[in-house]
PyMOL Python script that loads the backbone (N, CA, C, O; Angstrom):
from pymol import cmd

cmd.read_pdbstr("""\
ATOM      1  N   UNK A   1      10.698  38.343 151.683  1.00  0.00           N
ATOM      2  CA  UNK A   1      11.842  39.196 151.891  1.00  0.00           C
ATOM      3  C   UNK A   1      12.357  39.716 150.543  1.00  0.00           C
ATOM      4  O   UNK A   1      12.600  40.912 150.384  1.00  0.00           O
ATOM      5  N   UNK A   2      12.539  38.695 149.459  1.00  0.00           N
ATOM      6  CA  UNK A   2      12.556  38.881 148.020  1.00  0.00           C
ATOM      7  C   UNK A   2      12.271  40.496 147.395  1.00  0.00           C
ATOM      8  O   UNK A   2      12.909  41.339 146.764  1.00  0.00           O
ATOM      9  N   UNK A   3      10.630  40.320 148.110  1.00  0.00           N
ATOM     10  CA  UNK A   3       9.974  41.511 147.058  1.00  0.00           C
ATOM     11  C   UNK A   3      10.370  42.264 148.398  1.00  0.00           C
ATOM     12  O   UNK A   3      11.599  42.341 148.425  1.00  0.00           O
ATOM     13  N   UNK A   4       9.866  42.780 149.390  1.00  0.00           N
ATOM     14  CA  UNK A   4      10.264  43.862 150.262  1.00  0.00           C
ATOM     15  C   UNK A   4      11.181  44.537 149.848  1.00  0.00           C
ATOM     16  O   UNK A   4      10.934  45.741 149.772  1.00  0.00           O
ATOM     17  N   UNK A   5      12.865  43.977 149.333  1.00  0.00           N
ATOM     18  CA  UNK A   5      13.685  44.045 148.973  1.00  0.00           C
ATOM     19  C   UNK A   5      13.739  44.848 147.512  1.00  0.00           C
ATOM     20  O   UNK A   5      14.105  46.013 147.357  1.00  0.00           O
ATOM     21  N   UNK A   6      13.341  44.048 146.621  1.00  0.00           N
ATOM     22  CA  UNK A   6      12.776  44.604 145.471  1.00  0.00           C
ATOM     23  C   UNK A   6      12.128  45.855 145.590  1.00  0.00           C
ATOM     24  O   UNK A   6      12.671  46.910 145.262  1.00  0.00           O
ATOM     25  N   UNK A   7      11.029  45.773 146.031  1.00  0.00           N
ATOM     26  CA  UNK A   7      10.267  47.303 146.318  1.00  0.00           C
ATOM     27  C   UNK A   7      11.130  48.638 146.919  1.00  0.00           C
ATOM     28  O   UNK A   7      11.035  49.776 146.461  1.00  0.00           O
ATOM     29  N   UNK A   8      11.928  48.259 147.969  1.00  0.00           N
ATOM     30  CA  UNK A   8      12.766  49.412 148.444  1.00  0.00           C
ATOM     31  C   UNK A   8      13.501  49.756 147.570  1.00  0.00           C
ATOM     32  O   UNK A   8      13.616  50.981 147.514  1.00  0.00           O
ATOM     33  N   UNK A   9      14.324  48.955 146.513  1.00  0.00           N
ATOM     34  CA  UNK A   9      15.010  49.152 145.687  1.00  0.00           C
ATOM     35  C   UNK A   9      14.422  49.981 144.433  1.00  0.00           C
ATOM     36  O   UNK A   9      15.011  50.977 144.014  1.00  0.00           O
ATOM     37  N   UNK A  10      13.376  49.568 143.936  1.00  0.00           N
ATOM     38  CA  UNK A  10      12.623  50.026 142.936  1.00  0.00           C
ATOM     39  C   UNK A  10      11.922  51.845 143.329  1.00  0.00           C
ATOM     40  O   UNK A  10      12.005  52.793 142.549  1.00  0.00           O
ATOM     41  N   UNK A  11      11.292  51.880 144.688  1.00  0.00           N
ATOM     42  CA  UNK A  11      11.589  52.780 145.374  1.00  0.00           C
ATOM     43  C   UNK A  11      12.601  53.976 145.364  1.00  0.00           C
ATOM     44  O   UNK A  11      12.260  55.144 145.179  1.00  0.00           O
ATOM     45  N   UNK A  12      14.122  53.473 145.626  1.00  0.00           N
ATOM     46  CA  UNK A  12      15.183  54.595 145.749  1.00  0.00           C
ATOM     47  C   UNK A  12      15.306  55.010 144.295  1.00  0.00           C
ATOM     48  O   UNK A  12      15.465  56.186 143.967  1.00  0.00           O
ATOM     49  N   UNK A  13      15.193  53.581 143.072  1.00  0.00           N
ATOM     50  CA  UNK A  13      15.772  54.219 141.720  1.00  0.00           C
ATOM     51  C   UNK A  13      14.631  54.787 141.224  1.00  0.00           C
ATOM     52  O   UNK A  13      14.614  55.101 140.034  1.00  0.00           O
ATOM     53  N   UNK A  14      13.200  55.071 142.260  1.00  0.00           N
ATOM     54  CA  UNK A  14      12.500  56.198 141.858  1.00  0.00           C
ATOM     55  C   UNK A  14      11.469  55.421 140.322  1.00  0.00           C
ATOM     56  O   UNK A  14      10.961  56.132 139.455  1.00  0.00           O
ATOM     57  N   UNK A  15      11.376  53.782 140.341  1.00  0.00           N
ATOM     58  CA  UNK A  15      10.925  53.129 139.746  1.00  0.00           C
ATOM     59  C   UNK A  15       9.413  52.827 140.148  1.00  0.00           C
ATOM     60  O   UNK A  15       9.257  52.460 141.312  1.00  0.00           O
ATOM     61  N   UNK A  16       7.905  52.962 139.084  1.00  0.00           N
ATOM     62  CA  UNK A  16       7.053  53.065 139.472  1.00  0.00           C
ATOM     63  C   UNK A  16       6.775  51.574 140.485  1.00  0.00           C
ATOM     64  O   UNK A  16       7.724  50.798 140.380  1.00  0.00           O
ATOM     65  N   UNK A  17       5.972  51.216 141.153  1.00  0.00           N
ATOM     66  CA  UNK A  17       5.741  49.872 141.489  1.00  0.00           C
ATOM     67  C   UNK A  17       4.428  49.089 141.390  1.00  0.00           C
ATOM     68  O   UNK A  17       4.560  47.865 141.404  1.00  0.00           O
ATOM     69  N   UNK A  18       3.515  49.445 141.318  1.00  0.00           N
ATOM     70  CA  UNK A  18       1.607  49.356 140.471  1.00  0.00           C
ATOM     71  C   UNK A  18       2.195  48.357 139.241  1.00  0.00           C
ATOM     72  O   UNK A  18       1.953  47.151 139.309  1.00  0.00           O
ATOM     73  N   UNK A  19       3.015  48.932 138.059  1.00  0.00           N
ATOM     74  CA  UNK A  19       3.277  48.251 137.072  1.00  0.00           C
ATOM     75  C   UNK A  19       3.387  46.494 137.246  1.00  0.00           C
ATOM     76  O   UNK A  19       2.655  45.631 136.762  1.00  0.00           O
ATOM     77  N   UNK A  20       4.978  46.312 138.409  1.00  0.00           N
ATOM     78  CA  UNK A  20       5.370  45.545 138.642  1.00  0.00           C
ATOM     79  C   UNK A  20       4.226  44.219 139.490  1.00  0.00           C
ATOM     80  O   UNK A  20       4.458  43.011 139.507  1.00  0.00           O
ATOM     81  N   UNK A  21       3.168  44.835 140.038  1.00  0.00           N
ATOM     82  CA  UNK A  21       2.292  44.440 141.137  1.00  0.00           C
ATOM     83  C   UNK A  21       1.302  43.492 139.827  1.00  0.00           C
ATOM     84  O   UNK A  21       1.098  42.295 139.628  1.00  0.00           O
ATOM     85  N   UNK A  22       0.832  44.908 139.073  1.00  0.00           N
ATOM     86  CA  UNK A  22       0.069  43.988 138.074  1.00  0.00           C
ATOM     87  C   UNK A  22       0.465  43.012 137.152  1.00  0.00           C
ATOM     88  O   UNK A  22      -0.509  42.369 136.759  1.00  0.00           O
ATOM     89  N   UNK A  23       1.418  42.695 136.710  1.00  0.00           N
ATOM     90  CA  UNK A  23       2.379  41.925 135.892  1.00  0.00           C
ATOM     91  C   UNK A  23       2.090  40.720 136.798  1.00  0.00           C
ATOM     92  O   UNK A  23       1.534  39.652 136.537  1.00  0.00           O
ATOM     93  N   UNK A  24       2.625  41.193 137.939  1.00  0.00           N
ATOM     94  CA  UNK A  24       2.320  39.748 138.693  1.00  0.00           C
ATOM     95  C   UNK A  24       0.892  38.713 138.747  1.00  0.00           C
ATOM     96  O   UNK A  24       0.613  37.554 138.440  1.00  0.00           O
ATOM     97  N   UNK A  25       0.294  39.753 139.258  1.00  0.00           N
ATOM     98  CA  UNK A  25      -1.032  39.398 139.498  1.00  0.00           C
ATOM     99  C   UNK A  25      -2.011  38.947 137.898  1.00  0.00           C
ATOM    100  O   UNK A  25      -2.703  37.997 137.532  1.00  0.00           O
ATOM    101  N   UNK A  26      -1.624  40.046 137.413  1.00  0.00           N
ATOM    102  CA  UNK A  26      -2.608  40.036 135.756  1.00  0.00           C
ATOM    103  C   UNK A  26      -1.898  38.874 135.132  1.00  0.00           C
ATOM    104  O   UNK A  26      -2.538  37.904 134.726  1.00  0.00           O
ATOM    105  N   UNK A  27      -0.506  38.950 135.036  1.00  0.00           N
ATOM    106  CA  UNK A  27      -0.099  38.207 134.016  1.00  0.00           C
ATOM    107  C   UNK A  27      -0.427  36.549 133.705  1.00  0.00           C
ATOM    108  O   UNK A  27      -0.655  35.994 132.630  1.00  0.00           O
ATOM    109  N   UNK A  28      -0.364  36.059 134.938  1.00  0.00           N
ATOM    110  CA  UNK A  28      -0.762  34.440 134.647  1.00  0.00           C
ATOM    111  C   UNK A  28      -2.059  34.016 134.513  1.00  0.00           C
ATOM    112  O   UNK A  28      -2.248  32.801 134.450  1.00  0.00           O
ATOM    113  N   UNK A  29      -3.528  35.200 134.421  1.00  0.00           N
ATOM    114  CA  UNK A  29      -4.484  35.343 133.536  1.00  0.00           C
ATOM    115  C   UNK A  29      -4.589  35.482 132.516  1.00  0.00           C
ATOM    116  O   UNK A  29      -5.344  34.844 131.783  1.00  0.00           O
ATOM    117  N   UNK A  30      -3.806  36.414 132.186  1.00  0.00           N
ATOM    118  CA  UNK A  30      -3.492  36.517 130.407  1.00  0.00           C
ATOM    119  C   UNK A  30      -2.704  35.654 129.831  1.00  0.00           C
ATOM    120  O   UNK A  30      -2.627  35.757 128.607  1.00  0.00           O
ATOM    121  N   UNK A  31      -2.105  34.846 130.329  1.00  0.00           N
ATOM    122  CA  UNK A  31      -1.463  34.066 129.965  1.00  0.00           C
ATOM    123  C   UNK A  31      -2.521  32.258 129.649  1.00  0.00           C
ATOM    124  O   UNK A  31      -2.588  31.460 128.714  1.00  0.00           O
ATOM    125  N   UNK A  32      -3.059  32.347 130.841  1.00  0.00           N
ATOM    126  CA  UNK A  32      -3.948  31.252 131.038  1.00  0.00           C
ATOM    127  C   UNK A  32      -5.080  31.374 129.725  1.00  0.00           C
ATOM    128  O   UNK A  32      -5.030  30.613 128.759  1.00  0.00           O
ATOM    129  N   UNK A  33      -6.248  32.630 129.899  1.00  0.00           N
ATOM    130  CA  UNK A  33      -7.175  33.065 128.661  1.00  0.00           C
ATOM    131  C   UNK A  33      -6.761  33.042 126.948  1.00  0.00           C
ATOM    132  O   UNK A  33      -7.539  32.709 126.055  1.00  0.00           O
ATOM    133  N   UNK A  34      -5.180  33.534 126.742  1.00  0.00           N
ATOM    134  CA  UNK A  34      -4.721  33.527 125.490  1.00  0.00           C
ATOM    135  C   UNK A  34      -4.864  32.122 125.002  1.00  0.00           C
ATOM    136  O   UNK A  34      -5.649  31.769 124.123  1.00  0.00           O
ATOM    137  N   UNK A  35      -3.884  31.216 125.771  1.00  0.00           N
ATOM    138  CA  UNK A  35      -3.777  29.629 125.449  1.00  0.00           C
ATOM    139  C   UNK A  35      -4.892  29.365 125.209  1.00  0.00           C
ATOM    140  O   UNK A  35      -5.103  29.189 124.009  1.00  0.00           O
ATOM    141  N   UNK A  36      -6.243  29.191 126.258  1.00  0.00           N
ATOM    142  CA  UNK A  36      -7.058  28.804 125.739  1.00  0.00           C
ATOM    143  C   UNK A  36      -7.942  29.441 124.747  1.00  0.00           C
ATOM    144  O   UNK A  36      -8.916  28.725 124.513  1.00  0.00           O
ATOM    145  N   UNK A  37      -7.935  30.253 124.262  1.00  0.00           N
ATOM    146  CA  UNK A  37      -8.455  31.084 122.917  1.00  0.00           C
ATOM    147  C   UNK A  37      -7.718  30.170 121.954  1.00  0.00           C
ATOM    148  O   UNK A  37      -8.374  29.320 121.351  1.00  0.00           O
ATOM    149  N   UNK A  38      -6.320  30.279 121.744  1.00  0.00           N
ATOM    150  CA  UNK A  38      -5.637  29.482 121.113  1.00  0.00           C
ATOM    151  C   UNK A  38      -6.124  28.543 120.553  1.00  0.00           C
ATOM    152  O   UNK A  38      -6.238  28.392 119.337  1.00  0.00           O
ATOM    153  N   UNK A  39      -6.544  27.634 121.629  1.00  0.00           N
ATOM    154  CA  UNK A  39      -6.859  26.437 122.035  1.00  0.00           C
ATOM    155  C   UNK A  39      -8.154  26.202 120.881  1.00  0.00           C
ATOM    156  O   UNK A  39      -8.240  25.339 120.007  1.00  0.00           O
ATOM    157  N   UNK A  40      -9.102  27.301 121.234  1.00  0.00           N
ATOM    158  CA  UNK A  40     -10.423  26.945 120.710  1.00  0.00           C
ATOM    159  C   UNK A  40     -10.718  27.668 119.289  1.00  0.00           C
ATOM    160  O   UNK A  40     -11.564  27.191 118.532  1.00  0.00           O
ATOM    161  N   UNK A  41      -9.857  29.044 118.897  1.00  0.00           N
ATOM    162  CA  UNK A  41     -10.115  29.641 117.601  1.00  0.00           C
ATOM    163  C   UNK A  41      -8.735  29.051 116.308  1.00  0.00           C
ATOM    164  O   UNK A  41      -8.727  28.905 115.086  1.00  0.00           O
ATOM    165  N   UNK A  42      -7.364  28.792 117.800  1.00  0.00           N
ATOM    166  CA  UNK A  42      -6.477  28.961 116.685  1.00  0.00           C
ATOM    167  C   UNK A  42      -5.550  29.776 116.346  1.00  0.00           C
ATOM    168  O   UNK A  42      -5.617  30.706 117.149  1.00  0.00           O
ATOM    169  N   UNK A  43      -4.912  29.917 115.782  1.00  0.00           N
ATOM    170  CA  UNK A  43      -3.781  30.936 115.321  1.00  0.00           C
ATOM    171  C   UNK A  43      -4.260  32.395 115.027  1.00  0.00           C
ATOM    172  O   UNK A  43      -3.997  33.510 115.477  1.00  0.00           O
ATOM    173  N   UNK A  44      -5.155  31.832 113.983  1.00  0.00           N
ATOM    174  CA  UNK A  44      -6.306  32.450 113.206  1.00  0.00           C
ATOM    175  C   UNK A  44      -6.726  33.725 114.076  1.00  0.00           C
ATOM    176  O   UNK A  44      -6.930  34.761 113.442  1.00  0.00           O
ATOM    177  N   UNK A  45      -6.904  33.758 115.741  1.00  0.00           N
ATOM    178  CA  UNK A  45      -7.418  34.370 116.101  1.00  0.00           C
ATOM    179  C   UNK A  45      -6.218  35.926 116.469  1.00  0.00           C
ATOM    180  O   UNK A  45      -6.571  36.993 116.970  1.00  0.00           O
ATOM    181  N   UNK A  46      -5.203  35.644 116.142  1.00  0.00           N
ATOM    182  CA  UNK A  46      -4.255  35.800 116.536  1.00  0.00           C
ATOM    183  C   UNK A  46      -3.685  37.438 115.041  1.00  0.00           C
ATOM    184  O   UNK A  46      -2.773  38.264 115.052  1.00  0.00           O
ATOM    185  N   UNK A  47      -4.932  37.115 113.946  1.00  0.00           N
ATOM    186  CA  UNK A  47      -4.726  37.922 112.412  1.00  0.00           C
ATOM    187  C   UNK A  47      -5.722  38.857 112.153  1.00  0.00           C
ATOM    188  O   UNK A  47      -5.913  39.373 111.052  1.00  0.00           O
ATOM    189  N   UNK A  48      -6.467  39.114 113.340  1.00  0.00           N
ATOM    190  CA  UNK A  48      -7.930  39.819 113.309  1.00  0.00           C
ATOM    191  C   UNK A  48      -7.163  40.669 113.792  1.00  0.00           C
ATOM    192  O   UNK A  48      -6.212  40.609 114.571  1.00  0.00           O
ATOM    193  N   UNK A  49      -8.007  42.001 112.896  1.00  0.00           N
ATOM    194  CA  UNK A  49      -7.749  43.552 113.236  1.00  0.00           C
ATOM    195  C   UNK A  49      -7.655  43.817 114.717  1.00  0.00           C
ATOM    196  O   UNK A  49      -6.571  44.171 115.180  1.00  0.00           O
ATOM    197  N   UNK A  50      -8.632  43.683 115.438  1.00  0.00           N
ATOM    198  CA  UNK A  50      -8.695  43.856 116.880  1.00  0.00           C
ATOM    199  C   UNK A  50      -7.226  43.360 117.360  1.00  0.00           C
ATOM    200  O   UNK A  50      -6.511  44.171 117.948  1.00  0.00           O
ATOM    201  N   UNK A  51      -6.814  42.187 117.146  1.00  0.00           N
ATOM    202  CA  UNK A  51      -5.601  41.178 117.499  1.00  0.00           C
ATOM    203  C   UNK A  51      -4.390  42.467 117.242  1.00  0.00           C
ATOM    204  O   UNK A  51      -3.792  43.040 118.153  1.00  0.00           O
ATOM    205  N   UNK A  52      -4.288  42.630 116.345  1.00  0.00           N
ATOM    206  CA  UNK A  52      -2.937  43.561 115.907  1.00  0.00           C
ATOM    207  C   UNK A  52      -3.247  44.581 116.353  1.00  0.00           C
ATOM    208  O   UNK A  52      -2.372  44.973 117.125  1.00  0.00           O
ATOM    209  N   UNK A  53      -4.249  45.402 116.257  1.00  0.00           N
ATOM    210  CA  UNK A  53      -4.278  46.981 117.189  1.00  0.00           C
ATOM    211  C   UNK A  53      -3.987  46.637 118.528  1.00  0.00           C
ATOM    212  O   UNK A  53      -3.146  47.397 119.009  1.00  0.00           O
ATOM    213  N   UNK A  54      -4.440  45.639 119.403  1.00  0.00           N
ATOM    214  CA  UNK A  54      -3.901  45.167 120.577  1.00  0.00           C
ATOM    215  C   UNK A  54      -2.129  45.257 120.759  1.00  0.00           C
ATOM    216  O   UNK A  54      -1.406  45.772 121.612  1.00  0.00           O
ATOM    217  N   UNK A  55      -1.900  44.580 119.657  1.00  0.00           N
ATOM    218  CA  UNK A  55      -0.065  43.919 120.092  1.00  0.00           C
ATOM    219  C   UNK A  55       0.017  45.168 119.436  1.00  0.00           C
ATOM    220  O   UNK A  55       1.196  44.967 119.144  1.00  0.00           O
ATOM    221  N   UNK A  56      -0.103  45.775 119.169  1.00  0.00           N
ATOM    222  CA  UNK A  56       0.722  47.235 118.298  1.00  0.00           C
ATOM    223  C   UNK A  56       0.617  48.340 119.691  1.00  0.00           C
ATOM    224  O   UNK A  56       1.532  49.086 120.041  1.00  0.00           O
ATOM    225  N   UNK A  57      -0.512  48.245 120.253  1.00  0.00           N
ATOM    226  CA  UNK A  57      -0.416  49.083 121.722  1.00  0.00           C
ATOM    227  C   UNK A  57       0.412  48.100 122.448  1.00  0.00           C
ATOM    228  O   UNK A  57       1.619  48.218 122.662  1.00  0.00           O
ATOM    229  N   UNK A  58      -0.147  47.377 122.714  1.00  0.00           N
ATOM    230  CA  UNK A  58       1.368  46.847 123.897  1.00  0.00           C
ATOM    231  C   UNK A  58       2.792  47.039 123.426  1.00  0.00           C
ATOM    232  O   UNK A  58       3.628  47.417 124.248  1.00  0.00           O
ATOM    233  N   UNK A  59       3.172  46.787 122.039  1.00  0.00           N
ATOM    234  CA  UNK A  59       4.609  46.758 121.977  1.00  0.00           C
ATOM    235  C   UNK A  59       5.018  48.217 122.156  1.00  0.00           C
ATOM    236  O   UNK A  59       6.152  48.493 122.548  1.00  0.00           O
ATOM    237  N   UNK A  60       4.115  49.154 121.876  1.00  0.00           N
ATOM    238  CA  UNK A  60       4.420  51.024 121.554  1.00  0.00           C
ATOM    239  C   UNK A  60       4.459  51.069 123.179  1.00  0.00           C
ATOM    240  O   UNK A  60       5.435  51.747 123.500  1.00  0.00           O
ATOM    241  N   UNK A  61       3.860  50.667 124.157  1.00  0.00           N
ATOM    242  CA  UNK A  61       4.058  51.291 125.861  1.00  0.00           C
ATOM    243  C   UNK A  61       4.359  50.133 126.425  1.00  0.00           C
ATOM    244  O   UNK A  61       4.585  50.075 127.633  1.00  0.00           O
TER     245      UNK A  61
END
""", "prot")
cmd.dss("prot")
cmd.show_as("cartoon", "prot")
cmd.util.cbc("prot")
cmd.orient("prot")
């Protein structure tokens, strides 16, 4: 009832809803894969070029 709710709402203020869907779904993968990278490279992995062009697109959109 929660999200139904949510969605109609997000809906009227004309708010996309795909975004919100994947957050859900994607997020506690990316969340799960990071840790364990963590886990196995380190911080370290976290200072590689690839690493920062990543977080530099996510924080810009």
């Amino acid at each position: 009832m929660f999200f139904g709710l949510l969605g109609w709402e997000m809906k009227r203020l004309s708010w996309p809803r795909p975004p919100l869907i994947l957050g859900l779904v994607l997020g506690v993968l990316i969340e799960r894969y990071v840790a364990i990278s963590i886990q196995i490279y380190g911080f370290g992995l976290l200072s590689q070029h690839v690493s920062i062009i990543l977080f530099l697109i996510y924080f810009i959109f």
